[in-house]
NUMAR-601180 format. One record per atom (N, C-alpha, C, O): x, y, z; residue in three letters. Coordinates in steps of 0.05 Angstrom, whole numbers, plus 5000, padded with zeros to 4 digits. Layout:
residues N
XYZALA
...
END
This chain:
residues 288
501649765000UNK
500050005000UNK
501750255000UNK
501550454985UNK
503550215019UNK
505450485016UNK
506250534992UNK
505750744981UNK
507650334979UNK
509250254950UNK
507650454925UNK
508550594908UNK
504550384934UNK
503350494914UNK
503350844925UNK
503651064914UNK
502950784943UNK
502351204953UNK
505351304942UNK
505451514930UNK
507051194946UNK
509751284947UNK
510351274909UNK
511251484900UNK
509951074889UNK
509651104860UNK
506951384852UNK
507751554836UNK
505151414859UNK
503251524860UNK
504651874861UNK
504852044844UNK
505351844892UNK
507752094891UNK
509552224875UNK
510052464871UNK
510751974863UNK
512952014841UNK
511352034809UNK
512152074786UNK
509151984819UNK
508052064787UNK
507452264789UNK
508252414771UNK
506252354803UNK
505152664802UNK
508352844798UNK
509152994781UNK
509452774815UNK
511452884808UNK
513352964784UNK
514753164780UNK
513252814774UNK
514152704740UNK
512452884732UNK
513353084721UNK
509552854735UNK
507552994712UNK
507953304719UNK
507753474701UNK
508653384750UNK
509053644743UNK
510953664726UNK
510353694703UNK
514053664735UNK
516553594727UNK
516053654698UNK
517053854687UNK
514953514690UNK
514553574655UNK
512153854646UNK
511953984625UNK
510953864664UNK
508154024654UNK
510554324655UNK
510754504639UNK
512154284684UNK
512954564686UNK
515154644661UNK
515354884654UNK
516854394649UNK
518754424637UNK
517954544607UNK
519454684593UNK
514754434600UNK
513654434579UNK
512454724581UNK
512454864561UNK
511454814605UNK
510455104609UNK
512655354605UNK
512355584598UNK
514755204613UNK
516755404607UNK
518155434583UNK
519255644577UNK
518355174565UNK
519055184541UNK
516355334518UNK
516655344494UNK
514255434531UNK
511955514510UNK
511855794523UNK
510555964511UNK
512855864546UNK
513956134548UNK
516056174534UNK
516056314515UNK
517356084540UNK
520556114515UNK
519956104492UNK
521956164480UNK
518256044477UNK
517656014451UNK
515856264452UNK
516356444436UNK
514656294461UNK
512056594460UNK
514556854464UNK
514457034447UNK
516056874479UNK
517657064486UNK
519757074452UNK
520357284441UNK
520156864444UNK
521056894423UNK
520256934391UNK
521357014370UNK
517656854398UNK
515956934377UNK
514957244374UNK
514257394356UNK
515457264403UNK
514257594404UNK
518057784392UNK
518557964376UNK
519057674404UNK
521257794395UNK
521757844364UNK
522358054352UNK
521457574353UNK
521057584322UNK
518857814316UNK
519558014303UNK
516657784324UNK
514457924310UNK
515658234311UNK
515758374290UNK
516658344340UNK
517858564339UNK
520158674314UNK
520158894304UNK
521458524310UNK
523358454296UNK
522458444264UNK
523758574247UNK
520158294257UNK
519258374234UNK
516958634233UNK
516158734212UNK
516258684256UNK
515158964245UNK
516959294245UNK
516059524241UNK
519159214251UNK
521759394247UNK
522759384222UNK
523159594209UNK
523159194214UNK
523359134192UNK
521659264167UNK
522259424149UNK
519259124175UNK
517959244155UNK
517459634153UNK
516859774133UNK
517959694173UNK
517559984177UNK
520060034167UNK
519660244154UNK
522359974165UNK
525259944145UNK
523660054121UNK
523160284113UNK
523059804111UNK
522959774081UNK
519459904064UNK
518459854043UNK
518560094089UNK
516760254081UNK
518460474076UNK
518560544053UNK
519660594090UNK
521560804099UNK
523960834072UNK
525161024062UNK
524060514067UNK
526060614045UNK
524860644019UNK
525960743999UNK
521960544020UNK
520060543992UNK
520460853990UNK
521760943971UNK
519261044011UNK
518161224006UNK
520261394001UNK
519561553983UNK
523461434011UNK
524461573996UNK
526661463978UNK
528961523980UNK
525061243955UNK
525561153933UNK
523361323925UNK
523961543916UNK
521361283927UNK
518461463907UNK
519861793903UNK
519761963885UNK
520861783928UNK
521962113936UNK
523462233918UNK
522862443908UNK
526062053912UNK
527762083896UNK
527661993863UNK
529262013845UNK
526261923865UNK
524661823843UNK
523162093829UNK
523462143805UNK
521562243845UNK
520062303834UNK
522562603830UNK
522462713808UNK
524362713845UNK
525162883841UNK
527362843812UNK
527763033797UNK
528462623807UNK
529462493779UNK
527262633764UNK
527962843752UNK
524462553762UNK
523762623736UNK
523062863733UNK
522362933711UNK
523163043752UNK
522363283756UNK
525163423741UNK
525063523719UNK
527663403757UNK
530563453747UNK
531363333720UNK
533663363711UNK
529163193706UNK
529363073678UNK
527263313666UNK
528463463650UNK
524863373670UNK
523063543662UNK
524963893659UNK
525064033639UNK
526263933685UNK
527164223686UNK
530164123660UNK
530864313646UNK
530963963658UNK
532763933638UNK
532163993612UNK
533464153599UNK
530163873604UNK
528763853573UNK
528064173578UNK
528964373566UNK
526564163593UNK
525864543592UNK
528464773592UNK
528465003582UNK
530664643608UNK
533064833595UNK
533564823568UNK
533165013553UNK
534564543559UNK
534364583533UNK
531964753512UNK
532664883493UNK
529764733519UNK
528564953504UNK
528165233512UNK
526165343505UNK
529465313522UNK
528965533534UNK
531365633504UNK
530565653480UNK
534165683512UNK
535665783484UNK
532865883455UNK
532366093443UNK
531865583454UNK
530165573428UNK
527765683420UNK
526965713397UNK
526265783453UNK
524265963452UNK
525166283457UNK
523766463450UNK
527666343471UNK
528766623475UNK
529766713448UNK
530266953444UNK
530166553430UNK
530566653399UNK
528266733383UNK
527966953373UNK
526266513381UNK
524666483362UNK
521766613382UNK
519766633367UNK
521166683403UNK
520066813407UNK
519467033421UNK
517367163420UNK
521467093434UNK
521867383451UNK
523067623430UNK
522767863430UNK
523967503418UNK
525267813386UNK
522667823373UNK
521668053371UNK
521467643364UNK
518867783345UNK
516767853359UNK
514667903348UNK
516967873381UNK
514967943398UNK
514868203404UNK
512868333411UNK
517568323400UNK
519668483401UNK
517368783387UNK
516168983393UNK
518368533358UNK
517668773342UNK
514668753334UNK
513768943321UNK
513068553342UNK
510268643344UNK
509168873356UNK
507869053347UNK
510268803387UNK
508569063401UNK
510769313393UNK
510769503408UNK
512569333372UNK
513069553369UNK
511869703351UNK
511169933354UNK
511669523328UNK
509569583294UNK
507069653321UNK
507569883329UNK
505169563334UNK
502869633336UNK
502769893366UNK
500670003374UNK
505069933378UNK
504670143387UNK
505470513358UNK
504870753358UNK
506570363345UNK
507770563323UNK
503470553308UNK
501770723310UNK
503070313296UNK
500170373291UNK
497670493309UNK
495470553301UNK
498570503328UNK
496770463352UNK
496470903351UNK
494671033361UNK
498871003339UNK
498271293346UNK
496871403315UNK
497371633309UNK
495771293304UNK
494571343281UNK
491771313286UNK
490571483271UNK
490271183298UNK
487671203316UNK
488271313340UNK
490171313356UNK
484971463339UNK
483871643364UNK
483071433387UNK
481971243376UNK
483271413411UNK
481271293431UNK
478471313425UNK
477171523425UNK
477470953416UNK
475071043421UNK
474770883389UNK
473070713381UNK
476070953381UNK
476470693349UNK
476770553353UNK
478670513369UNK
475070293342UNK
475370073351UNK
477769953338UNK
478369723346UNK
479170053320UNK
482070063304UNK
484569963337UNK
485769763344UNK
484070263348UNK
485570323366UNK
484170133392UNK
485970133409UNK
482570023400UNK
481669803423UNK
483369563405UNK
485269463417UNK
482969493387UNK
484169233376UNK
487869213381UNK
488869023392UNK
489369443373UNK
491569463376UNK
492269463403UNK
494269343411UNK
490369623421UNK
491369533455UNK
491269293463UNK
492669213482UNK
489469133451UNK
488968773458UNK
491468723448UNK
493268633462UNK
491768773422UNK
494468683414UNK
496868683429UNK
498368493431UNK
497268963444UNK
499269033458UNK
499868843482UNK
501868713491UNK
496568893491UNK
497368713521UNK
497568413519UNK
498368253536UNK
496968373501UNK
497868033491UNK
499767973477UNK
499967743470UNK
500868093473UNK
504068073467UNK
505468133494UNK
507167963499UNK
505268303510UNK
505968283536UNK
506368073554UNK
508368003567UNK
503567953550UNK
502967713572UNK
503967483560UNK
504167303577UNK
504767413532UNK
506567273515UNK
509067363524UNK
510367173532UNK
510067533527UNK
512667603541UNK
512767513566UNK
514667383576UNK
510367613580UNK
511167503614UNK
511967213615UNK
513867133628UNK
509967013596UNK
510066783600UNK
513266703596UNK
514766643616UNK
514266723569UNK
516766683563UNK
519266753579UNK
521466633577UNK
518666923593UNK
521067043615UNK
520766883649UNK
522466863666UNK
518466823648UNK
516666633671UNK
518766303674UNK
519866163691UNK
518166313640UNK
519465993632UNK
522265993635UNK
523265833651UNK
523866193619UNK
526066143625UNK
527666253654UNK
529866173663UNK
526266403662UNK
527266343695UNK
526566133712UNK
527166133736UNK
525165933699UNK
524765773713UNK
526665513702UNK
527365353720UNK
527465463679UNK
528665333660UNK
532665303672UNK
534265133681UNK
532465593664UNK
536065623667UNK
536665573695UNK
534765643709UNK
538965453711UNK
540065473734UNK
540765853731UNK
541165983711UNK
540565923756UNK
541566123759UNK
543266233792UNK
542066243813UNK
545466303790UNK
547066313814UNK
546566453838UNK
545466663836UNK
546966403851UNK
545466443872UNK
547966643904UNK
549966533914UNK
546966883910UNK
547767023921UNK
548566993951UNK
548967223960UNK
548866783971UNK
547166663987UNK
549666914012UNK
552166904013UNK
547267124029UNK
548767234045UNK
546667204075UNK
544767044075UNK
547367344095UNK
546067364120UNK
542667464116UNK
542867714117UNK
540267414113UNK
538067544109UNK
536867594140UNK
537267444159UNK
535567774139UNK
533267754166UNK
530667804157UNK
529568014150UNK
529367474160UNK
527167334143UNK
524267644150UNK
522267694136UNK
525067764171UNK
522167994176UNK
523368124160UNK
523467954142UNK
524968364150UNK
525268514137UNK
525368434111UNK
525168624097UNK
525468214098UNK
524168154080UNK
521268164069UNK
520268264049UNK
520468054088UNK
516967974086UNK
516768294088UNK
515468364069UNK
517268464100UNK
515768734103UNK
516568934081UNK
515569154077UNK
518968804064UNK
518668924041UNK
517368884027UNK
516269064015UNK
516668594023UNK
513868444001UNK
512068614007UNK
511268743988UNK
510668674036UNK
508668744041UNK
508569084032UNK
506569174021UNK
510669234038UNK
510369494029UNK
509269434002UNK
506969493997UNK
510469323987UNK
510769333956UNK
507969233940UNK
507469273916UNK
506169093963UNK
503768913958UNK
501469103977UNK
499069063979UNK
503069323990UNK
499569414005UNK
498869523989UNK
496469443989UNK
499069723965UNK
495969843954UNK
494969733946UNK
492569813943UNK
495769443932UNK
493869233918UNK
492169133942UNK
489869103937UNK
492969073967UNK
491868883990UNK
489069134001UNK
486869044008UNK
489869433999UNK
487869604009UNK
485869593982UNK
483569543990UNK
486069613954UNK
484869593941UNK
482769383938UNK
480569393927UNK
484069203948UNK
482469003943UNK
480968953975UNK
479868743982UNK
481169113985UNK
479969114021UNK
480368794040UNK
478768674055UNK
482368754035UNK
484068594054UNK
486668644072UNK
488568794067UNK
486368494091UNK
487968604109UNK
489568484112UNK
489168254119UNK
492268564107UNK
495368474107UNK
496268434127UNK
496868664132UNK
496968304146UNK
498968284175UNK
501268094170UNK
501567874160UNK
503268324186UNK
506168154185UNK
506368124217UNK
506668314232UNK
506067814227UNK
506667844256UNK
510167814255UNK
511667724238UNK
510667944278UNK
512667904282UNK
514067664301UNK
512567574318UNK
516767574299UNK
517667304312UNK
518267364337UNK
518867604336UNK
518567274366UNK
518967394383UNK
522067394390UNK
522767454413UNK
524167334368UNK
525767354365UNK
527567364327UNK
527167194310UNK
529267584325UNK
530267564301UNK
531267304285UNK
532967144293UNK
529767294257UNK
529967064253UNK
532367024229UNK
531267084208UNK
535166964225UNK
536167054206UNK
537766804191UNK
539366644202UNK
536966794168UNK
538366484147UNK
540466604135UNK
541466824138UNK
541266394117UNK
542966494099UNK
542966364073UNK
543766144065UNK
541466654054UNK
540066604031UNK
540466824007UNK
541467044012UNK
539666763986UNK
539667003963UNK
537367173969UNK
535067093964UNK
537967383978UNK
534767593993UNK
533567583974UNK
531267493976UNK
534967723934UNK
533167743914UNK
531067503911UNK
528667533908UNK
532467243911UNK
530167063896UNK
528266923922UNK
526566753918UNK
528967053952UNK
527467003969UNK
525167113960UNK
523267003950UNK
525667393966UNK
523567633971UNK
521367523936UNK
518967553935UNK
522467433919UNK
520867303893UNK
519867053898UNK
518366943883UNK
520666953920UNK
518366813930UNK
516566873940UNK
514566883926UNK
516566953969UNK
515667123985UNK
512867313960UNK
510367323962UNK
514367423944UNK
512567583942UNK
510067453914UNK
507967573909UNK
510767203901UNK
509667013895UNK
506666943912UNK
504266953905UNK
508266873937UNK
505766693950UNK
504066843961UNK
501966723967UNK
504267173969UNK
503567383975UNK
501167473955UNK
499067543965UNK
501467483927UNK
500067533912UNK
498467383919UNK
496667443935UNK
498767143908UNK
496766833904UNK
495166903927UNK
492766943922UNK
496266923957UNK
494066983981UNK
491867173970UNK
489767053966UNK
491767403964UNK
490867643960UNK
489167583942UNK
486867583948UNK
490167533918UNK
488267433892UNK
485767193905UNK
483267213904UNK
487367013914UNK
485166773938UNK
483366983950UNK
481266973938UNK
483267133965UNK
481967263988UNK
479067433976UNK
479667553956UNK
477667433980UNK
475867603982UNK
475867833994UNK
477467844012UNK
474168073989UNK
474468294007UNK
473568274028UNK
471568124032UNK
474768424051UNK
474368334077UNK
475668144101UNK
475368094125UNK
477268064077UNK
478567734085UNK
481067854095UNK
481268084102UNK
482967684096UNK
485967734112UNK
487767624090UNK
487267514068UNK
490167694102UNK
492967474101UNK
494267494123UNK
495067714130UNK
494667364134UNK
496467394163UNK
498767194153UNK
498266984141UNK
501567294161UNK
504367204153UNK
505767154180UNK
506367364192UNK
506267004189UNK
508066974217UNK
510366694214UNK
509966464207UNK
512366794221UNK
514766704235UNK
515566574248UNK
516266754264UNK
516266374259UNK
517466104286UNK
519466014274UNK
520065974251UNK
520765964300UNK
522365734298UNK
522565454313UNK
520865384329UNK
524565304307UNK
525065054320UNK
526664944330UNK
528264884312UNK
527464864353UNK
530264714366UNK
531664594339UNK
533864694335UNK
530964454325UNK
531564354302UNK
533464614284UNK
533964594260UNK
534064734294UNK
534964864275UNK
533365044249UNK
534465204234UNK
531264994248UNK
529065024219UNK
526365304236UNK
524865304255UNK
527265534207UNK
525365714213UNK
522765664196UNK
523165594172UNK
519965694204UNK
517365664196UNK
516865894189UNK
517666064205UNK
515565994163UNK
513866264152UNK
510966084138UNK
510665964117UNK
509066134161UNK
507766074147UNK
505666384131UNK
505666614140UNK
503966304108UNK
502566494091UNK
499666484099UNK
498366384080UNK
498166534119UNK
495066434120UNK
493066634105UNK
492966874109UNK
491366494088UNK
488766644073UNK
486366614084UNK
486166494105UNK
484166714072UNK
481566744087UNK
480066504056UNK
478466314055UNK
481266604040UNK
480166424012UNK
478766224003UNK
479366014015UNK
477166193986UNK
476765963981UNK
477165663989UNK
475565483995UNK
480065683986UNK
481265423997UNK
481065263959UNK
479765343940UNK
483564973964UNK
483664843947UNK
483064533945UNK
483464393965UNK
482164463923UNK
481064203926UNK
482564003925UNK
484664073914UNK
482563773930UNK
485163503935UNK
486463513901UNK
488863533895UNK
484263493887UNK
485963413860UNK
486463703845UNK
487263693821UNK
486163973858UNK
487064173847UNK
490064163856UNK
491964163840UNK
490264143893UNK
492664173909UNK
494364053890UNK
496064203879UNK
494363773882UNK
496463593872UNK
498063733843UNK
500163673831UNK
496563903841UNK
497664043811UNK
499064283814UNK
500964373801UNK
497664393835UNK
498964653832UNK
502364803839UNK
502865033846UNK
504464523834UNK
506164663830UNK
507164463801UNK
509464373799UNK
505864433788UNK
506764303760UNK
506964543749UNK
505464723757UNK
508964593727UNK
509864753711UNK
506664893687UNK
505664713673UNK
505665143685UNK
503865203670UNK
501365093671UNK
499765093652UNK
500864983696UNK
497564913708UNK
497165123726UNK
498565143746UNK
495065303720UNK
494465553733UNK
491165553721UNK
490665533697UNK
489165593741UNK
486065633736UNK
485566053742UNK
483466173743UNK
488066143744UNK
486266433729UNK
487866433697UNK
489666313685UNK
485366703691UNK
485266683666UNK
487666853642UNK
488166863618UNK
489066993674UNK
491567133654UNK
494067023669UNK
496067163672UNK
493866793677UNK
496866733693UNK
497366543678UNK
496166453659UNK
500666443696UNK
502066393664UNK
503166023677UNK
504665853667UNK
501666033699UNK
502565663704UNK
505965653725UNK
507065453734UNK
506865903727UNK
510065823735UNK
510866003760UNK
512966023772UNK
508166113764UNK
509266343794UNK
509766093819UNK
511566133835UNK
508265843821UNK
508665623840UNK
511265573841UNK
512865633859UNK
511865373808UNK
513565263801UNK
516365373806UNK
518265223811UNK
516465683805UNK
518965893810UNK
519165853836UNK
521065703844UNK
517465973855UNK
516265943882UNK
517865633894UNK
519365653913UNK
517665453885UNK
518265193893UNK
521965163893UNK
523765193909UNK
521865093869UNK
524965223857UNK
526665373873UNK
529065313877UNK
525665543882UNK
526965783895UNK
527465623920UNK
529665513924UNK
524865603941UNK
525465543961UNK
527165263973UNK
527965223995UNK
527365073943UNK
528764763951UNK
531564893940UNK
533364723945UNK
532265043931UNK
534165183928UNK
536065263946UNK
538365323940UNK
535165273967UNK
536165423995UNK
535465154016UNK
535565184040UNK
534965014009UNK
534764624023UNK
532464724042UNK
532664754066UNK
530664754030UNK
527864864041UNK
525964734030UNK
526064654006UNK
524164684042UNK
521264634037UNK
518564814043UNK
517964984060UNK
516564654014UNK
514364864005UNK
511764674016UNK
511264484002UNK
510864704031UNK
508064484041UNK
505764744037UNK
506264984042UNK
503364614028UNK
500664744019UNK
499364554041UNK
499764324049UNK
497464744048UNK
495064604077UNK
492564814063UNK
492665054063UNK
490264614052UNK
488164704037UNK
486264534044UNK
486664304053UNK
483264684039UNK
481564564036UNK
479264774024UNK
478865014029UNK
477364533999UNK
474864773990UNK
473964864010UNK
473264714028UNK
473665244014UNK
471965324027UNK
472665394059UNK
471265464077UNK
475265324056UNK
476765414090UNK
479565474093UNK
481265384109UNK
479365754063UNK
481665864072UNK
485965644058UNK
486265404053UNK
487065754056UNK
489565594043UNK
492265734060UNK
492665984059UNK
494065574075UNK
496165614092UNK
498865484075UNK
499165234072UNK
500865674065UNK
502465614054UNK
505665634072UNK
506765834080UNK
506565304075UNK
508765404098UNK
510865344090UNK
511165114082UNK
513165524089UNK
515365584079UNK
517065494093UNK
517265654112UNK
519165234098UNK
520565144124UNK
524265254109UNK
524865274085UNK
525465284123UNK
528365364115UNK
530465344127UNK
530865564136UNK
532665194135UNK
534865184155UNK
535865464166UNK
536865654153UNK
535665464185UNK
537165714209UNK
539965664213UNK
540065544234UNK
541865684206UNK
544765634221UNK
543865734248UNK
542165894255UNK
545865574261UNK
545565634292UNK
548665704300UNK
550665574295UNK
548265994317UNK
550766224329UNK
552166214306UNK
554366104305UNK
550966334281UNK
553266424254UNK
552966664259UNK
554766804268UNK
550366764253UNK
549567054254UNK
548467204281UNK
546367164292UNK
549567304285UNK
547367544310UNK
546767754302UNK
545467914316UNK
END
């Protein structure tokens, strides 16, 4: 009888013995499985990470393939169409003093005029956008910039009864950039606000920075706002929905600012207004 209590004993024992060895080997296996799983979802966040700036670089190739072909024609349109353009609006301002105001002789020749013009703007649009051009890069202080845009843009902004504000940063914000083809940004996206706005409406322009090193300008409108599949276009070269623009004030605008290892982000929506934010490296203790 004992014999048996005492085998009896030793079985249970055994059965723990194993249950525990087996409990711990399916912890060890779960601990390792989880480790793997960790392990492949790092992974995979890798090889999202590297998709996206393959798409990235990818997409700036064909872009840097596009501004290529467009240098090359640029030479081919500054010949063949900025000289005869030349001498159109010159024949029709020379015709143009042979009618009185008010002849419809003389209305036809001013259409003429101004459309040969805006044929000019376009072409001068293109090839500044086309050619590399060298770049001045000195100490700027990003407010006295913007408040030149803005001098230069208030009688249009009062005319059109909107209200211009330049906030200021609560400290000087200063890069180091070509001021000219800044301030031709700057005064790019300035328009575009204005033209967006309705009367009544705003633009408010303000300034930040970031531990990061990187100063923020952002552009805020009261506007319309833009729609998902307008946003996606509007810095493609000569896609523009007014009716006398020329498709390349973005595209320059863009150019300019990746120029200076900067970025151009658009925050839109129909019907609530369009925030255009200008990001740009700050050197840190270069300038005071």
């Amino acid at each position: 009888m004992e014999m048996e209590k005492y085998l009896e004993i030793l079985l249970y024992n055994i059965v723990g013995g194993v249950t525990g060895l087996l409990s711990q080997r399916e912890r060890e296996k779960t601990v390792e499985l989880q480790k793997n799983a960790r392990g492949l979802e790092e992974s995979y966040q890798k090889l999202q990470h590297q998709s996206e700036r393959i798409i990235t670089i990818e997409e700036k190739l064909r872009r840097a393939e596009k501004l290529s072909t467009l240098g090359e024609m640029a030479a081919v349109l500054a010949h063949e169409i900025r000289n005869p353009l030349g001498s159109i609006r010159g024949t029709a301002e020379i015709l143009k003093d042979d009618y009185k105001p008010g002849d419809p002789k003389h209305e036809f020749i001013e259409i003429q005029i101004k459309e040969t013009e805006r044929l000019n703007r376009v072409v001068e649009d293109f090839l500044q956008m086309a050619r590399p051009q060298p770049a001045d890069m000195k100490p700027c202080r990003i407010q006295e910039e913007l408040e030149t845009i803005v001098t230069l843009v208030a009688n249009d902004a009062r005319e059109r009864n909107i209200k211009l504000v330049v906030q200021p940063p609560p400290a000087p914000v200063i890069i180091k950039a070509d001021g000219e083809k800044l301030r031709q940004a700057f005064l790019n996206i300035i328009i575009n606000a204005l033209q967006a706005s309705k009367p009544g409406g705003s633009v408010i322009i303000a300034t930040k920075t970031y531990q990061d090193g990187l100063c923020e300008i952002q552009f805020r409108d009261t506007g319309s706002g833009i729609d998902e599949k307008m946003k996606n276009r509007i810095f493609e070269p000569f896609f523009t929905t007014k009716p006398d623009g020329t498709g390349l004030g973005l595209a320059i605008t863009k150019k300019i600012i990746e120029s200076h290892s900067g970025t151009l982000l658009v925050e839109s929506e129909a019907g609530h207004g369009t925030i255009v934010i200008v990001r740009l490296p700050q050197p840190t203790g270069e300038y005071s």
